[in-house]
Backbone as CSV, one residue per row, in Angstrom:
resi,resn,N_x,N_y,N_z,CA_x,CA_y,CA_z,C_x,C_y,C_z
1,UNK,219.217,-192.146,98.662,219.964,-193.093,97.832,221.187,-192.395,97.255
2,UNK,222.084,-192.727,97.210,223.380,-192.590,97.150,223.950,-192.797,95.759
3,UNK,224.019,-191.429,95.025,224.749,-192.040,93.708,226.030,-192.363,93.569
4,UNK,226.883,-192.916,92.316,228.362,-193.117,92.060,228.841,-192.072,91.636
5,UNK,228.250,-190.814,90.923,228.426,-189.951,90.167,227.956,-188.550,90.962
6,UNK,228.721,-188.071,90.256,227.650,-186.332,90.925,227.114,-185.679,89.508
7,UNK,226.109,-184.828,90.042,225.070,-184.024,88.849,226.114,-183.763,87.287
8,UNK,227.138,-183.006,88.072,228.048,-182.275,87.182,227.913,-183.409,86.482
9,UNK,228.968,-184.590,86.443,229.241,-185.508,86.232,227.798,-186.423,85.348
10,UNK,227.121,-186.407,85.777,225.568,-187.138,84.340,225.701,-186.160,83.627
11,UNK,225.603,-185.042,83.615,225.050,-184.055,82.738,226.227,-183.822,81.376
12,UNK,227.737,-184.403,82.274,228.735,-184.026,81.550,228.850,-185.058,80.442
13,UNK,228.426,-186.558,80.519,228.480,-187.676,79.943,227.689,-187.320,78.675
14,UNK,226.270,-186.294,78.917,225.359,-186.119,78.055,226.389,-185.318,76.939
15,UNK,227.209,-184.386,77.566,227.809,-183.260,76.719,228.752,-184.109,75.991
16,UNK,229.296,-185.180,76.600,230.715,-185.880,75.649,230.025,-186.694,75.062
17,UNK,228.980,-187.464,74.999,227.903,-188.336,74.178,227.407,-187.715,72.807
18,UNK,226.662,-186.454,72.910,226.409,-185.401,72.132,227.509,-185.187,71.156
19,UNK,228.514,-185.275,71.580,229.579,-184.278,70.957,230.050,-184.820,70.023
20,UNK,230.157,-186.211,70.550,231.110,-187.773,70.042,230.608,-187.726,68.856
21,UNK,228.714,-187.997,68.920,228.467,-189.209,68.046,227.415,-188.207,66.949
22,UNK,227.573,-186.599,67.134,226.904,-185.587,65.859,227.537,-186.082,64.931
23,UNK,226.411,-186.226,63.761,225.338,-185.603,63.563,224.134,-187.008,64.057
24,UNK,224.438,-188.345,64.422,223.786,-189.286,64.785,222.118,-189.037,65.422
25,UNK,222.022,-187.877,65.420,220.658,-187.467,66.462,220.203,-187.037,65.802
26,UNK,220.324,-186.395,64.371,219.657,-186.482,63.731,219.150,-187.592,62.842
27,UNK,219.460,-188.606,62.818,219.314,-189.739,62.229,218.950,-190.779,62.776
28,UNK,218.405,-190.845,64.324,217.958,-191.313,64.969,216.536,-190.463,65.098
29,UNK,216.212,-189.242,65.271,215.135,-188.421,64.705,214.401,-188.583,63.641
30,UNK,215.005,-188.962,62.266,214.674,-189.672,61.410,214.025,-190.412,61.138
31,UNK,214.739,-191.470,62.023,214.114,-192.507,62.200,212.669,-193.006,63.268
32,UNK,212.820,-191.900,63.855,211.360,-191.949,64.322,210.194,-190.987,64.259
33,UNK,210.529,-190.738,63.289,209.736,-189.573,61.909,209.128,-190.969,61.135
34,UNK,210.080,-191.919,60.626,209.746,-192.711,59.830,208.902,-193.728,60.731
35,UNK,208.659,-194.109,61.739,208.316,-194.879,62.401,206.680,-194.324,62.680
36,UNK,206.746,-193.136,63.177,205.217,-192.573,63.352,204.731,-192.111,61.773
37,UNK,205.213,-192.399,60.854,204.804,-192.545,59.206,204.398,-193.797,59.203
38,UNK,204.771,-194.798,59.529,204.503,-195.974,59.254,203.299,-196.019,59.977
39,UNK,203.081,-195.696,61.152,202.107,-195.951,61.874,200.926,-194.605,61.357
40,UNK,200.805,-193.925,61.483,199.975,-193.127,60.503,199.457,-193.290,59.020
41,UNK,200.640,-194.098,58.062,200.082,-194.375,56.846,200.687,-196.059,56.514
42,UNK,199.641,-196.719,57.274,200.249,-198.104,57.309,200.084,-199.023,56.201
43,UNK,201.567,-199.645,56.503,202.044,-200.384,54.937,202.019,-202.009,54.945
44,UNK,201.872,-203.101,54.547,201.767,-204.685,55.226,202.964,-204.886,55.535
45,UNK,204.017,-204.486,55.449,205.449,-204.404,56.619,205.749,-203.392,57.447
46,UNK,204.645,-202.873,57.770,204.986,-201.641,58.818,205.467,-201.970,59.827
47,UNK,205.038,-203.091,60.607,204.813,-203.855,62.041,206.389,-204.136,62.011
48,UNK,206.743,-205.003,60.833,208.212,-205.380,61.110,209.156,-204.444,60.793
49,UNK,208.820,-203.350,60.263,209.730,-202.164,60.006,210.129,-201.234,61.119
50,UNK,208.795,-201.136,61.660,208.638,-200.209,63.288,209.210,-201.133,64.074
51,UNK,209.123,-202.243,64.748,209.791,-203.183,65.519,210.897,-203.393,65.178
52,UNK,211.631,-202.986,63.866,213.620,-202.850,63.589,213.602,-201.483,63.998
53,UNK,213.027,-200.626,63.718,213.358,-199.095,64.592,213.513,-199.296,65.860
54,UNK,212.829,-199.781,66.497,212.788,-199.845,67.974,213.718,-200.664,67.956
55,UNK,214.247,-201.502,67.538,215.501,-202.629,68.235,216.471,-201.911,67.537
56,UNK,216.607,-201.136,66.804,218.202,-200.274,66.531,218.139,-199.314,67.600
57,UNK,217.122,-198.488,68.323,216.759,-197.498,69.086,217.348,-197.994,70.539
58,UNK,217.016,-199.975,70.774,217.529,-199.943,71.853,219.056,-200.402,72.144
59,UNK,219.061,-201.366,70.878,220.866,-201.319,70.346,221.677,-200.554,70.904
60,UNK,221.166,-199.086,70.175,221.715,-197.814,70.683,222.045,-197.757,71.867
61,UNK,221.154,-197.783,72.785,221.349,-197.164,73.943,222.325,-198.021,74.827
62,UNK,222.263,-199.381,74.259,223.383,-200.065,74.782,224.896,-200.515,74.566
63,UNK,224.891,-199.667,73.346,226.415,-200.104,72.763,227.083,-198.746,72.736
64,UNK,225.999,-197.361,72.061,226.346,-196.292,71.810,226.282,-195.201,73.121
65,UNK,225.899,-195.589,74.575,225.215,-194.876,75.312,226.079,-195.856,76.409
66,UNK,225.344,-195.978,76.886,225.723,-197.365,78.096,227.130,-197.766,78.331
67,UNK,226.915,-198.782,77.194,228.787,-198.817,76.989,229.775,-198.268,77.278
68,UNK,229.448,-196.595,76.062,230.228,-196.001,75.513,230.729,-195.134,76.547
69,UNK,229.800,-194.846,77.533,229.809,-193.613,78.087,229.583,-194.014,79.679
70,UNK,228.233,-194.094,79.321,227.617,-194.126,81.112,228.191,-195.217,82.206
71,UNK,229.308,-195.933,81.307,230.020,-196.553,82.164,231.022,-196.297,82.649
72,UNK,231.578,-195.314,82.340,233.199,-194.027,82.712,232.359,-193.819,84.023
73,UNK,231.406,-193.429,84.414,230.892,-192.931,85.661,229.609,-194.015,86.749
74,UNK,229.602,-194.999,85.911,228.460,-195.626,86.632,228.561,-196.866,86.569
75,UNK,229.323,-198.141,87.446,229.287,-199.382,87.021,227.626,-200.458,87.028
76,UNK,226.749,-199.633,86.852,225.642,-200.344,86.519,225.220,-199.734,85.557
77,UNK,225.960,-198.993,84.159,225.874,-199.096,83.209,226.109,-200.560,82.574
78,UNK,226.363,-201.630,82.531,226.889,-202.621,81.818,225.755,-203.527,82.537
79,UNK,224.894,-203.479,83.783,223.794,-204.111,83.704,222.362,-203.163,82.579
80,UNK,222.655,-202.166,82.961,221.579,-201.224,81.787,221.810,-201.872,80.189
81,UNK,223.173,-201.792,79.799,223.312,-201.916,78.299,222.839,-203.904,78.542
82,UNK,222.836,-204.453,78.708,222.176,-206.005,78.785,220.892,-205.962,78.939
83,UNK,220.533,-205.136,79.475,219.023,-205.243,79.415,218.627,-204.465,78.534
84,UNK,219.135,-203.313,77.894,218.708,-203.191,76.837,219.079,-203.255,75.359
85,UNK,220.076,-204.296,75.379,220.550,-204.917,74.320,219.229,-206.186,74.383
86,UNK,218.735,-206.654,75.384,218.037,-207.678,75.803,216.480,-206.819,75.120
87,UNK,216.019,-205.875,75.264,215.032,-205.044,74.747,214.620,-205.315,73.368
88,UNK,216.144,-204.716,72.574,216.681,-205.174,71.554,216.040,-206.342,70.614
89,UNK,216.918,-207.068,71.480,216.415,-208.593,70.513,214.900,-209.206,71.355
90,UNK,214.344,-208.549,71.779,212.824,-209.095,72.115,212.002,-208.491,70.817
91,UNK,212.141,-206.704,70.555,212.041,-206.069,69.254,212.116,-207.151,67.988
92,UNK,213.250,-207.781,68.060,213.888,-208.080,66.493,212.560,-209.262,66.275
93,UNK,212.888,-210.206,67.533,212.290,-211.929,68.026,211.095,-211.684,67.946
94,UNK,210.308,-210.951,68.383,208.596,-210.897,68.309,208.201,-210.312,66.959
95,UNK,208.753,-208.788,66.892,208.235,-207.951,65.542,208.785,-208.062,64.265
96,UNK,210.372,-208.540,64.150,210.952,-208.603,62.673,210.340,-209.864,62.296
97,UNK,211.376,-210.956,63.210,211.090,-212.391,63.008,209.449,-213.096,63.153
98,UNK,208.984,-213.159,64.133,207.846,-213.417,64.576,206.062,-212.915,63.898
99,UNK,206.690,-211.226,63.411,205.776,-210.588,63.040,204.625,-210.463,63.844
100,UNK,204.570,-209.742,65.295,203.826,-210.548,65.718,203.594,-208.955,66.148
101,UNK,203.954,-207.756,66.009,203.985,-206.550,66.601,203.179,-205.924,65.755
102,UNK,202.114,-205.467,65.775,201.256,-204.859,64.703,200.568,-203.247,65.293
103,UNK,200.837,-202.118,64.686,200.696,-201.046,65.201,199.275,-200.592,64.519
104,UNK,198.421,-199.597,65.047,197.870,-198.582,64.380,196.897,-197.787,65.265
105,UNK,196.186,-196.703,64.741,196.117,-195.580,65.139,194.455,-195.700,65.539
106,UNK,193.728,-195.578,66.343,192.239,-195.846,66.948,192.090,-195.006,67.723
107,UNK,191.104,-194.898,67.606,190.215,-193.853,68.855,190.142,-194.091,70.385
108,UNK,190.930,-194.003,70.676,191.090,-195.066,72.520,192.218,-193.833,73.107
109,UNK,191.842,-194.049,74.447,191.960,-192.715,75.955,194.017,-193.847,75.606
110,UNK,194.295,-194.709,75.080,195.638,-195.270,75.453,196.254,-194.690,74.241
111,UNK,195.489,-194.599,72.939,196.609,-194.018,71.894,196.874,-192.353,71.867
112,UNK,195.725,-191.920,72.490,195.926,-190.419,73.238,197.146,-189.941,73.763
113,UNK,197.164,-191.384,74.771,197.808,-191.376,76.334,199.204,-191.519,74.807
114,UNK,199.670,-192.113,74.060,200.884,-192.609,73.290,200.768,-191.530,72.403
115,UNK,200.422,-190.540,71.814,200.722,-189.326,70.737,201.074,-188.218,72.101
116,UNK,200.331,-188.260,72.948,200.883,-187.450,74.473,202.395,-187.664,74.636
117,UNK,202.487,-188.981,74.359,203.918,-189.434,75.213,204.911,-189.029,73.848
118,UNK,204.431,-189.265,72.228,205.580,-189.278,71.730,205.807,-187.355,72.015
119,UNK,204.766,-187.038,71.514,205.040,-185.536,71.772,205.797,-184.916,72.716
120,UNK,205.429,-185.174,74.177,206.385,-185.083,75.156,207.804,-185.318,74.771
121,UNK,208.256,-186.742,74.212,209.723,-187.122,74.326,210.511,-186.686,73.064
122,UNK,209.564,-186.052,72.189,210.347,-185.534,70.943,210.490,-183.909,70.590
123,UNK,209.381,-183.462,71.273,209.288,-181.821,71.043,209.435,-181.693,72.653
124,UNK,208.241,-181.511,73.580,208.386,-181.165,75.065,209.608,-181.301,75.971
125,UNK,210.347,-182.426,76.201,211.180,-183.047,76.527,212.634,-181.735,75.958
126,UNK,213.127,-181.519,74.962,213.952,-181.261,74.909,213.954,-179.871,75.033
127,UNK,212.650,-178.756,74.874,212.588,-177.601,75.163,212.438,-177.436,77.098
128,UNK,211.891,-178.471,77.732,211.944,-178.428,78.847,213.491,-178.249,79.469
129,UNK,214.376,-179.130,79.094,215.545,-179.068,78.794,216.540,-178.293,79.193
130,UNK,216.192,-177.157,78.461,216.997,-176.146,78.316,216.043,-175.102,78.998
131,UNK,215.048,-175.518,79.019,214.651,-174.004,79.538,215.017,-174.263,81.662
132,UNK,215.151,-175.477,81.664,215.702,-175.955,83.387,217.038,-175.690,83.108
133,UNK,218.131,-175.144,81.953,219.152,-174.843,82.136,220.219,-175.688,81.756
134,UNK,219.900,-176.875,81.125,220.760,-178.185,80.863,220.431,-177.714,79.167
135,UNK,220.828,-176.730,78.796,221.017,-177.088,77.028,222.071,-177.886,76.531
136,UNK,221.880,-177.795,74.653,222.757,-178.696,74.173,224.319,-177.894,74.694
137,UNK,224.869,-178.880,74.844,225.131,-180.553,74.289,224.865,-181.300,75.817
138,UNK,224.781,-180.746,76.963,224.724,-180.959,77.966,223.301,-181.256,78.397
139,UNK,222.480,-181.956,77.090,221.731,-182.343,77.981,220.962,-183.678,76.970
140,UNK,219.545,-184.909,77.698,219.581,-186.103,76.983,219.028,-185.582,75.656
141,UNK,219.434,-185.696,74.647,218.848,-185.938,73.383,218.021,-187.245,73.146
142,UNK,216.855,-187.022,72.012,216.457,-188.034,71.427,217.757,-189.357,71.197
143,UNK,217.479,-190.808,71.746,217.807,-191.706,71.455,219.011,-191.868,72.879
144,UNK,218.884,-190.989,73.852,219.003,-191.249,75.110,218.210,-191.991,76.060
145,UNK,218.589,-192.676,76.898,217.592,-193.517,78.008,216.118,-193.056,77.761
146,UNK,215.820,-191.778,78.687,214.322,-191.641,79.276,213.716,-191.087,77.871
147,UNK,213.784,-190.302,77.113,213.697,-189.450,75.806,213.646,-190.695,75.170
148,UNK,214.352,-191.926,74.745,214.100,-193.155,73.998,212.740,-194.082,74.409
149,UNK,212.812,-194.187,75.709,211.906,-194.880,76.592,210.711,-193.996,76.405
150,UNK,210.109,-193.007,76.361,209.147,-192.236,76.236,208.501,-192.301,75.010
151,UNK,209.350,-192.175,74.245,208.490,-192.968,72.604,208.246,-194.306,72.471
152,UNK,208.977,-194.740,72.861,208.811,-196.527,72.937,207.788,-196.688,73.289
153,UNK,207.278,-195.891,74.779,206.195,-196.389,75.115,205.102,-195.909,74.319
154,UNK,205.254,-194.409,73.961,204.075,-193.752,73.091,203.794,-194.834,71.699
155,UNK,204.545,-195.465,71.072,204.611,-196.364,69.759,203.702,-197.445,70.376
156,UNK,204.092,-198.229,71.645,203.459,-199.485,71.986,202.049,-198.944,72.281
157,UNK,201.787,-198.003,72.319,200.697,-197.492,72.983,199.617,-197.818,71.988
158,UNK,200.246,-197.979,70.425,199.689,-198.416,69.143,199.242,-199.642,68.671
159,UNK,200.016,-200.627,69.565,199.667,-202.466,69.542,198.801,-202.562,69.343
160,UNK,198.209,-203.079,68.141,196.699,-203.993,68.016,196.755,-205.632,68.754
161,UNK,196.200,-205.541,69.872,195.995,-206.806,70.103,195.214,-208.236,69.442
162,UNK,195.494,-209.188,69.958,196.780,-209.825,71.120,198.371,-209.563,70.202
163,UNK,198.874,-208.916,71.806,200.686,-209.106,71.027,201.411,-209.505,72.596
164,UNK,202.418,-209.861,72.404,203.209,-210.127,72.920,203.471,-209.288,74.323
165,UNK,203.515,-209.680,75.513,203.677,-208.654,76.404,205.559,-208.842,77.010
166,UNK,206.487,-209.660,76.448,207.834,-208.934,76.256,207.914,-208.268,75.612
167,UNK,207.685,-207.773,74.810,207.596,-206.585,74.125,208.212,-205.193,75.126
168,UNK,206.868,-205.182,76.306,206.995,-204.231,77.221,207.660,-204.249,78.855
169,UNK,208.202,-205.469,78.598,209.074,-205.523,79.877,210.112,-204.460,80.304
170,UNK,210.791,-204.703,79.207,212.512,-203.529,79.482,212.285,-201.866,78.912
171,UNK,210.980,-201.384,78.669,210.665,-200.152,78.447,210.104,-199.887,79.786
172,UNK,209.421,-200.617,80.163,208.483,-200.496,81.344,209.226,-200.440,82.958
173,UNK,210.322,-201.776,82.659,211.687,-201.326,83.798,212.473,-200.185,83.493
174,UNK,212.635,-199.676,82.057,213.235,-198.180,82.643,212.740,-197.010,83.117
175,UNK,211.441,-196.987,82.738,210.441,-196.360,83.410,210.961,-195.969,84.617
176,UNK,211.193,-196.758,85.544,211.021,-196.753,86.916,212.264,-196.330,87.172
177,UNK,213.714,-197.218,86.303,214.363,-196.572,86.671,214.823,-195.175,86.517
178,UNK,214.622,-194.617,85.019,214.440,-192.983,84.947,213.971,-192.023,85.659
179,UNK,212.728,-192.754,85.759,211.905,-191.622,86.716,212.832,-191.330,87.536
180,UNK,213.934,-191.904,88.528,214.473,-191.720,89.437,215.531,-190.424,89.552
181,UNK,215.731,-190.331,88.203,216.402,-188.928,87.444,215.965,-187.623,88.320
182,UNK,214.523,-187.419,87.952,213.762,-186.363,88.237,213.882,-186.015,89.999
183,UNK,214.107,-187.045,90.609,213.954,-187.062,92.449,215.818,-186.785,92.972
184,UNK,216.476,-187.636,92.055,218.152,-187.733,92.635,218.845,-186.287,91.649
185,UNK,218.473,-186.369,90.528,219.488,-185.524,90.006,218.335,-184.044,89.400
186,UNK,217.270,-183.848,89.617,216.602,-182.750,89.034,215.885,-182.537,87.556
187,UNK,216.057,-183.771,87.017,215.932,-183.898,85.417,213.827,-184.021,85.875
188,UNK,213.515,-182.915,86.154,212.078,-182.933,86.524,211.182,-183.872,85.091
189,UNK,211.316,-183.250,84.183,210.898,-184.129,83.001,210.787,-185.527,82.376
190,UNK,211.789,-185.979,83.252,211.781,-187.708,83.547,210.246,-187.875,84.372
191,UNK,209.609,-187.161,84.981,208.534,-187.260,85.970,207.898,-187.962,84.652
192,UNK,207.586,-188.038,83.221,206.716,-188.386,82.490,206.596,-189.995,82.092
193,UNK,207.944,-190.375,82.989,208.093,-191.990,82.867,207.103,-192.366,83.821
194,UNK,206.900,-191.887,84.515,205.790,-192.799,85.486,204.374,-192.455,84.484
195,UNK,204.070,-191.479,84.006,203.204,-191.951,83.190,203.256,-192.874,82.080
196,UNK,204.597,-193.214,81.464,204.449,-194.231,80.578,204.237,-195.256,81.172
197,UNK,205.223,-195.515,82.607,204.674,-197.440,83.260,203.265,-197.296,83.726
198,UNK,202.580,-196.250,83.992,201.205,-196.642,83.738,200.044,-197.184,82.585
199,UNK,201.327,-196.342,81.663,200.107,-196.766,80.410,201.004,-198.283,79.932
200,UNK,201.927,-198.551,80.878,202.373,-200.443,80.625,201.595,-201.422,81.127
201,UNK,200.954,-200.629,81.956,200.381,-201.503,82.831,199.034,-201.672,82.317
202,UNK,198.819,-200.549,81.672,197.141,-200.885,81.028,197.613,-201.329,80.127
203,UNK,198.788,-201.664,79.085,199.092,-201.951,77.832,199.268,-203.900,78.237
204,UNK,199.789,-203.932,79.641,200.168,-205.617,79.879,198.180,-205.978,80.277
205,UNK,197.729,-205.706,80.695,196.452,-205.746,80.565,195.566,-206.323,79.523
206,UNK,195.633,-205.548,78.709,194.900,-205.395,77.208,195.837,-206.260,76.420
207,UNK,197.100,-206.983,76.756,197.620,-207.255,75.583,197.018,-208.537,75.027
208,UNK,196.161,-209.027,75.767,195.351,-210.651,75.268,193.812,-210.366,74.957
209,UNK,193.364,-209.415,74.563,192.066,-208.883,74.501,192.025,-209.036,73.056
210,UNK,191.366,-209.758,71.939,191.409,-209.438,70.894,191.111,-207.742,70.407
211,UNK,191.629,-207.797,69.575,191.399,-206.693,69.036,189.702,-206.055,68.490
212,UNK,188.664,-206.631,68.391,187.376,-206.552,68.194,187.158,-206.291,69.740
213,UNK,187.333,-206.696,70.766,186.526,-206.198,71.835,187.561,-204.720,72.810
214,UNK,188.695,-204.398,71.965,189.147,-203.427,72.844,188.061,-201.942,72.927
215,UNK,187.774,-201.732,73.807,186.699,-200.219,73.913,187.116,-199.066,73.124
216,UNK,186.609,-198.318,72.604,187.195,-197.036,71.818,187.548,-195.953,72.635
């Protein structure tokens, strides 16, 4: 498969992205500090608080990322930022408005599989990073595509059912498309998206199971 771009060229977008929008990564870090707080010490607006994290998280990636950037080199950036501006307002529509996104923390092989994943995309992920030779600034930070998508999924991994299964549509399609990172351009660490669309697939599964009969 045939990219628009060459290696140099992704890796370089990461470095002018980075550069642009410091100290923003830390404050997107922040914010999902505050998000696995919520879900660890849960509050009766947690659900709609964590579901505005995640729809500023995917905002991001489409106005601040997509847009901004990955479209100088890639004209299917501007289908990416729609779908995940589209992410976005599924976030706002189900979990702000709807209230319908409810997180927390249980004894189950899937919330494992989701403290695995945030760990990976917040600590693992970025020391992998650099140690393959792509350090800062030249390489994805938290609140980038696959590194965004990797917590997303680790958070949903938290759904108390029944919830909504748009929810996990446009995390679950980047999945697939990230992973593709790891095979075309070397970003081996994207390999961990195919474990998140697996745990989508057990997550679209379970999402109509009341919550009393999910297994521990």
């Amino acid at each position: 498969m045939a990219l628009p771009f060459t290696s140099g060229q992704f890796f370089g977008v990461f470095a002018a992205y980075n550069q642009a929008v410091w100290p923003a990564q830390l404050f997107l870090l922040a914010l999902a500090v505050l998000a696995l707080a919520l879900v660890t010490f849960p509050r009766p607006w947690s659900g709609w608080a964590i579901s505005a994290i995640l729809a500023f998280l995917w905002a991001w990636l489409a106005l601040a990322y997509h847009l901004a950037f990955f479209a100088a080199i890639n004209p299917l950036a501007y289908i990416f930022a729609a779908v995940s501006a589209a992410g976005a307002l599924v976030f706002v529509w189900q979990g702000v408005v709807g209230r319908k996104l409810h997180f927390q923390l249980v004894r189950s092989a899937r919330v494992a599989v989701g403290v695995a994943l945030v760990v990976f995309a917040l600590f693992i992920y970025p020391v992998w990073s650099v140690c393959s030779g792509h350090g800062y600034p030249a390489m994805p930070t938290f609140g980038l595509p696959c590194p965004a998508t990797l917590f997303t999924m680790g958070l949903l991994a938290f759904l108390v059912p029944p919830y909504p299964r748009s929810a996990l549509v446009v995390p679950i399609l980047w999945c697939f498309v990230g992973a593709q990172a790891a095979f075309l351009l070397g970003v081996w660490q994207d390999l961990g998206l195919l474990v998140a669309a697996a745990l989508g697939a057990v997550l679209i599964v379970r999402s109509s199971v009341p919550a009393a009969r999910v297994l521990p």
